[in-house]
C-alpha positions in Angstrom: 0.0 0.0 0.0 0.7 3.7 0.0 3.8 4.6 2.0 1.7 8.1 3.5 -0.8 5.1 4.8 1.9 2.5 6.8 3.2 4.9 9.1 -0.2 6.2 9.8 -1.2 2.1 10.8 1.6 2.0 12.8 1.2 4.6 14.8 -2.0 4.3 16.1 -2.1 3.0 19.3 -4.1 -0.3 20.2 -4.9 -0.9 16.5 -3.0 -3.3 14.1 0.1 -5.3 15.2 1.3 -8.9 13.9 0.5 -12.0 15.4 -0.2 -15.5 14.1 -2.7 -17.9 12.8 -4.7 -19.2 10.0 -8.6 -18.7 9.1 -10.8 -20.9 6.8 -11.4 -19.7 3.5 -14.2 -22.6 2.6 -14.6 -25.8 3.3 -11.9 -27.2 1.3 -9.1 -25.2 1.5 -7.0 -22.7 3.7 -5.5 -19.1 3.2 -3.2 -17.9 5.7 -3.4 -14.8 7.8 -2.2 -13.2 10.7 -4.6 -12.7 13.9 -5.5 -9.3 14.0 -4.9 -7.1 17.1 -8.1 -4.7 17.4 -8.9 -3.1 20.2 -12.8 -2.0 18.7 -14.4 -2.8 15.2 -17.5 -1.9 13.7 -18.6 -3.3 10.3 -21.5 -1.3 9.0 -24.5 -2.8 7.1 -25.3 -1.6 3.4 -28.3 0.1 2.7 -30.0 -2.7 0.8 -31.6 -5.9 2.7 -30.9 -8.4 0.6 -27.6 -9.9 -0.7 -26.5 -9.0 -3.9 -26.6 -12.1 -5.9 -26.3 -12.4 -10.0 -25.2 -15.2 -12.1 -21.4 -14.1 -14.0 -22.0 -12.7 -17.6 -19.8 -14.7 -20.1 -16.3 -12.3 -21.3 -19.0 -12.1 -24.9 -21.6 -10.6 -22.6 -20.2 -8.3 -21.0 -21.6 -5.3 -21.3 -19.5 -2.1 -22.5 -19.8 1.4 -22.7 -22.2 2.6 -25.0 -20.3 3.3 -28.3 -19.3 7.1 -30.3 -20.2 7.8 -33.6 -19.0 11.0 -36.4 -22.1 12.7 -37.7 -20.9 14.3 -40.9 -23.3 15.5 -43.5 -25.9 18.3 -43.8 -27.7 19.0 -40.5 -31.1 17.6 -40.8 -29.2 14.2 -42.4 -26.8 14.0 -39.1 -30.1 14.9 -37.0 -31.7 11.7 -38.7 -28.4 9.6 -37.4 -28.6 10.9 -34.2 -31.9 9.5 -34.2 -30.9 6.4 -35.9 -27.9 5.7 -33.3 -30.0 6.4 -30.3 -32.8 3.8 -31.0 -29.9 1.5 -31.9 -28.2 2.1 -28.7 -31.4 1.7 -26.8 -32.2 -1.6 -28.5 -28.7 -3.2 -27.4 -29.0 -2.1 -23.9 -32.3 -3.6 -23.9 -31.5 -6.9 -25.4 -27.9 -6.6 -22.7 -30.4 -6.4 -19.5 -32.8 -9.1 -21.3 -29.5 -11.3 -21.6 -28.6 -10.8 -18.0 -31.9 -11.2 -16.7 -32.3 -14.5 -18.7 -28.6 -15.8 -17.5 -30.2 -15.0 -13.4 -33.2 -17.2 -14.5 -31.0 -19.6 -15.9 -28.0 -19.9 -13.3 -29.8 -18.9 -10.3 -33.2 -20.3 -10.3 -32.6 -23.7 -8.2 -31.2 -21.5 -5.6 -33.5 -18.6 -5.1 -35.8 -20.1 -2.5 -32.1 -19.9 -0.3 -31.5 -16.7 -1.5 -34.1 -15.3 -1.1 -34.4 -15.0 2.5 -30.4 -14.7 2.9 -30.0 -11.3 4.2 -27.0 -8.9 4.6 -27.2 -8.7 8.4 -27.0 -12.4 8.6 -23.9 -12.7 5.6 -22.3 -9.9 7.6 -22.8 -11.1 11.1 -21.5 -14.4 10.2 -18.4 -13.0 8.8 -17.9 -10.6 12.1 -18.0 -13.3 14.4 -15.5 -15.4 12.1 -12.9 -12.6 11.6 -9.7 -13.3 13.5 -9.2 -10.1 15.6 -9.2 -10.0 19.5 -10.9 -7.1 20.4 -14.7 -6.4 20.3 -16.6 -6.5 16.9 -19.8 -4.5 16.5 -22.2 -4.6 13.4 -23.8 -1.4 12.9 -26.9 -0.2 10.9 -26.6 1.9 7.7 -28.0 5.0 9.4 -26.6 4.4 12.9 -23.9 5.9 14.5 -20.4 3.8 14.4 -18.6 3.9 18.0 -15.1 3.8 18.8 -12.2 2.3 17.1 -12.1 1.0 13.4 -15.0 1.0 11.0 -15.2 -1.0 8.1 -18.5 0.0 5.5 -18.3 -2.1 2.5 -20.9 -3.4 -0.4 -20.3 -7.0 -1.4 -21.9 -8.3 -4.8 -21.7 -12.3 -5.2 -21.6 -13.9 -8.6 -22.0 -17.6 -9.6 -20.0 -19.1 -12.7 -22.4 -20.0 -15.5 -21.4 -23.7 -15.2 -22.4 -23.1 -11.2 -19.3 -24.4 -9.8 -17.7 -21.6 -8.3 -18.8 -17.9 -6.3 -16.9 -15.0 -6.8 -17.3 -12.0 -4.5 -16.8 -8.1 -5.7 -16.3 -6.3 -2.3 -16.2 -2.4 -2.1 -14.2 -1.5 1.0 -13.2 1.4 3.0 -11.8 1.4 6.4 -12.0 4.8 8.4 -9.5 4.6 11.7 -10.1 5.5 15.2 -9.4 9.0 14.5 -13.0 10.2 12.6 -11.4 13.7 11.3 -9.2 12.2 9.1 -9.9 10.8 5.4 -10.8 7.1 4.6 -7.3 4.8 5.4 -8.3 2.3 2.7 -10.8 2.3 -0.3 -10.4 -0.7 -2.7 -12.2 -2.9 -4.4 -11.2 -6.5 -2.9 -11.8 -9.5 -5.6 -12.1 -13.4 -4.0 -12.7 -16.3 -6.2 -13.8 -19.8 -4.8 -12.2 -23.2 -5.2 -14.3 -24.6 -8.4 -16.7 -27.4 -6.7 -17.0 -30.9 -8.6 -18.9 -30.9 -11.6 -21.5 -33.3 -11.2 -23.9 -33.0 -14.4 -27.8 -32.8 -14.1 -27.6 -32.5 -10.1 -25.0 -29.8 -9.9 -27.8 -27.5 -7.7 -27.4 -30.0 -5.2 -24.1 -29.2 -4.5 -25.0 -26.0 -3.3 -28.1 -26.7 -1.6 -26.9 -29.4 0.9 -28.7 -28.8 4.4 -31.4 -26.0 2.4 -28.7 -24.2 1.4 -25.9 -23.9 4.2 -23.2 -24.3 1.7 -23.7 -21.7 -0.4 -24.5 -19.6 2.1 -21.6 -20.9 4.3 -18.9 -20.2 1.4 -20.6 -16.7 0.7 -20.0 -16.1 4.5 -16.4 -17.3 4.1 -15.6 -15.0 0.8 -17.0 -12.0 2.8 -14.6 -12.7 5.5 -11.8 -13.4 3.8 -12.1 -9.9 1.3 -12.5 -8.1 4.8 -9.2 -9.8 6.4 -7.2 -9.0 2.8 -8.1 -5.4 3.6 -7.0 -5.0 7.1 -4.3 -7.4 5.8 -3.5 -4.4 3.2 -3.6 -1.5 5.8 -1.4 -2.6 8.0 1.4 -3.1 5.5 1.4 -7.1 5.5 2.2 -6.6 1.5 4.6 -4.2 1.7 7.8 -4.6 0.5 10.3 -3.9 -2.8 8.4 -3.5 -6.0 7.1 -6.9 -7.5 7.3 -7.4 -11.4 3.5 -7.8 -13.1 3.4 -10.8 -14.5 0.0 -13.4 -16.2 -1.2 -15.5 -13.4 -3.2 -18.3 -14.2 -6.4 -19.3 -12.3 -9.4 -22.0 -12.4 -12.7 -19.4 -12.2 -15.5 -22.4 -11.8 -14.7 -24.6 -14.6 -12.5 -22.0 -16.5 -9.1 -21.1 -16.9 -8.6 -17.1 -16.3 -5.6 -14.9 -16.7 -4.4 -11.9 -14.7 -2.3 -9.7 -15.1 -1.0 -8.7 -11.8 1.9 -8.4 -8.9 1.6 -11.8 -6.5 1.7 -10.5 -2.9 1.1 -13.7 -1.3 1.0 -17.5 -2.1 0.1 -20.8 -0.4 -0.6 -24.3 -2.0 -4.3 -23.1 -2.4 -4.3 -19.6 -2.7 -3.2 -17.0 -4.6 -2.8 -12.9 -3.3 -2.3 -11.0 -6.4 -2.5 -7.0 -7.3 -4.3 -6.0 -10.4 -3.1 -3.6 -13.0 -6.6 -2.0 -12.0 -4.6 -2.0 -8.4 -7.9 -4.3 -7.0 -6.6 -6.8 -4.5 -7.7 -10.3 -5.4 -7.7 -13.7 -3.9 -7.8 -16.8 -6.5 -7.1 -20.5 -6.3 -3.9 -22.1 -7.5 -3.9 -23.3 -10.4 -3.7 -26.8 -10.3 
C-alpha cells in the first residue's frame, strides 16, 4: 500500500500489530493470515436488505460502454443519425439487460428459494464473528452511528459461474481509523474467487443446496470474511515490501481457466494474493 498510509497504521495506538494464525477460507481449502490485534471494530450494514446475488456474464456478454459515432453531413441528415444511433443504442442495452436477466433465471433459479431470504445482516454477522481479531466487533446499521475504534463500511456483490461451480465476490471496501477527522485509510475494491466445486452434471444445484442451502450460504460467509481480512491485511502493511514485477497468473474461475495480469503478494498451496493492473486486491485458487 501507499507509504503516506503504513506509518499512519503504525502509529495508532491499540490498532494493528502482527501475530499469528490461520482462518478458513471454505470448506476445502485454507489461506493464511495473521490474527488481527483490534482493540474495537465496527462493520457497517449496506443500505440494501438483501444480498446481492447475480449469475457471472460470459467475457462475450459483458456489457461495455455505450459506443461514439461521427455525424458528418448536412444538419437535418446527421439529426436523422442521431436519431438512428440512439434507438440502436437503446435496443442493445435492452436486449444486454434481457440477456442478463435471462442468464439469473437460468443460473440462479434452483437457488432462489435460499436466497431469497439470505439477508446482509446475517452474511455480515457471520463474517464478524469469524474474523480473526481480539478485540470487540460491532455490526452497525446503515444510518446508525459507528462507536469507537475501526470501521469498516463495504458493499459485497456475489456472482455464480455460469457452469455453477464456483462464487466470486466483488467487495467495495473502506476502512475509516479510530481517528474520525481524518480521510478514509483504505478504499479498494477486494476480488475473491472460490475453489471450483466438482462438476456433477444434471444435479449440480445440489451441490450447493446441501442442508437448504448452508453451503452456499456458508462459502458466501467465508468469501466476505476473507475480502475483509485481505483489507485490514492491506492496511497494516502485511504486502509491503520492494516492487514486484507484473506478470500473467493463471487461475481456475469455476470450470474455466482465467488470466491476470498482476503483482503476487502472497502464495500458499491453495491460494493465490495477487494486485491487479486496476490496483484491486484479489484472492484466487492455485492453479492446479
Amino acid at each position: 500500500m501507499k507509504a503516506r498510509v503504513l506509518p499512519f497504521a503504525i502509529c495508532a495506538t491499540g490498532s494493528l500489530v502482527l501475530a499469528g494464525g490461520t482462518i478458513p477460507v471454505a470448506a476445502d481449502e485454507t489461506s493464511s493470515a495473521a490474527d488481527l490485534d483490534i482493540a474495537a471494530l465496527s462493520l457497517r450494514l449496506p443500505n440494501e436488505e438483501k444480498v446481492s446475488f447475480a449469475a457471472l456474464p460470459n467475457d462475450a456478454t459483458v456489457a461495455g460502454d455505450p459506443g461514439s459515432m461521427l455525424y458528418a453531413g448536412p444538419l437535418p441528415v446527421a439529426l436523422i443519425e442521431v436519431a438512428a444511433h440512439g434507438a440502436f443504442e437503446s435496443h442493445k442495452q435492452a436486449n444486454e439487460k434481457k440477456t442478463k436477466n435471462s442468464l439469473n433465471d437460468i443460473v440462479l433459479a434452483p437457488y432462489q428459494g435460499s436466497l431469497s431470504h439470505f439477508t446482509n445482516a446475517e452474511l455480515m454477522r457471520r463474517a464478524l464473528d469469524g474474523l480473526p481479531t481480539h478485540g470487540t466487533k460491532v455490526l452497525v446499521q446503515y444510518s446508525e452511528k459507528a462507536g469507537v475504534g475501526w470501521l469498516i463500511e463495504c458493499s459485497p456483490r456475489f456472482f455464480m459461474t455460469p457452469d455453477a461451480r464456483a462464487l466470486v465476490l466483488q467487495n467495495d471496501i473502506v476502512i475509516h481509523s479510530p481517528d474520525a477527522a481524518s480521510p478514509a485509510t483504505f478504499k479498494n475494491v477486494v476480488e475473491v474467487v472460490g475453489p471450483p466445486r466438482d462438476s456433477v452434471g444434471k444435479d449440480s444445484e445440489n451441490t450447493w443446496m446441501v442442508q437448504d442451502g448452508a453451503v452456499l450460504t456458508g462459502a458466501s460467509v467465508d468469501l466476505l470474511r476473507e475480502s475483509l481480512s485481505l483489507a485490514l491485511s492491506e492496511l497494516r502493511g502485511d504486502f509491503a515490501g520492494p516492487a514486484r514485477a507484473f506478470h500473467t497468473v493463471r487461475y481456475p474461475r469455476g470450470g474455466e481457466e482465467k488470466m491476470e495480469r498482476a503483482q503476487t503478494l502472497r502464495q500458499t498451496p491453495q491460494r493465490v494474493v495477487l494486485k491487479t493492473l486496476r490496483g484491486w486486491i484479489m484472492s484466487v485458487p492455485a492453479a492446479a
